[in-house]
C-alpha positions as CSV (number, residue, x, y, z in Angstrom):
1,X,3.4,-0.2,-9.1
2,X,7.1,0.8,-9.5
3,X,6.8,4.1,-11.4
4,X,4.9,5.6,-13.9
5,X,5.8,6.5,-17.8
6,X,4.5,10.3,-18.9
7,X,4.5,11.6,-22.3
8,X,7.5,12.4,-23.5
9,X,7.7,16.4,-25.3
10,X,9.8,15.6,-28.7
11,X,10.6,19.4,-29.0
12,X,12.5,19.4,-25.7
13,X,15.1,17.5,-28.5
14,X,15.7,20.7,-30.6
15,X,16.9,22.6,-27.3
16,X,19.8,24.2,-28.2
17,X,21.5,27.7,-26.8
18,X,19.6,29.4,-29.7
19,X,16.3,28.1,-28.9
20,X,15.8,28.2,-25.3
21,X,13.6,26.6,-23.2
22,X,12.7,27.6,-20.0
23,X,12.9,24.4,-17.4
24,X,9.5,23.2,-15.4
25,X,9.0,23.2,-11.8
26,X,7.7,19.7,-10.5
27,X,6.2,20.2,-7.3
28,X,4.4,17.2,-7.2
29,X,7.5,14.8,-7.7
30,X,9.2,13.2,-5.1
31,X,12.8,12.8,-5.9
32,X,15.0,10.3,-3.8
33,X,18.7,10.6,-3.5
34,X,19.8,7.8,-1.4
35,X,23.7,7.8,-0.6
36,X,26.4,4.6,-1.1
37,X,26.5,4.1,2.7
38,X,22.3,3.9,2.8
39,X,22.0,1.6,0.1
40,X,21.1,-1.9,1.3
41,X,22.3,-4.0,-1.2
42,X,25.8,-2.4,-0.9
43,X,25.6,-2.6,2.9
44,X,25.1,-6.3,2.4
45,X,27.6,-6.6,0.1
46,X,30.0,-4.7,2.4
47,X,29.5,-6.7,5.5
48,X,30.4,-9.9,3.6
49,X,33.6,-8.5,2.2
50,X,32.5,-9.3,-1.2
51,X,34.2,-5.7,-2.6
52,X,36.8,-3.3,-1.9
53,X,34.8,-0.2,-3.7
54,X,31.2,0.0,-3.7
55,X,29.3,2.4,-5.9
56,X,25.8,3.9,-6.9
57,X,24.2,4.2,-10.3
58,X,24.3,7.4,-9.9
59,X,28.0,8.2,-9.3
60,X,28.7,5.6,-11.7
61,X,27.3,7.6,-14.3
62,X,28.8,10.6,-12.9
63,X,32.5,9.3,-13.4
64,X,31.6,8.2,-16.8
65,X,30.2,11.9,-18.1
66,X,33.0,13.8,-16.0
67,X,36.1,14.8,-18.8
């Protein structure tokens, strides 16, 4: 199995700067942050000089929120 799906908390919606929420701890989760560079798809794809600019789904949508 891939992942998992938990229950999703519909009043963590209506958080707002008037009603606060204080955040959760997970220290059960494992959370993996894996770098352009250490991605082997784009490593791949960098070896066969498919691309000039190689990027993660994570900094893409990084760019794309920055202002």
């Amino acid at each position: 199995m891939c992942g998992a799906l938990e229950y999703y908390d519909r009043s963590i919606d209506r958080t707002n700067p008037k009603n606060e929420r204080r955040l959760e701890r997970f220290k059960n989760r494992n959370f993996f942050k894996v770098t352009t560079t250490d991605d082997p798809v784009i490593r791949r794809l960098a070896n066969e000089d498919k691309a000039t600019v190689f990027a993660t789904d994570t900094i893409l949508s990084t760019l794309m929120c920055a202002p």
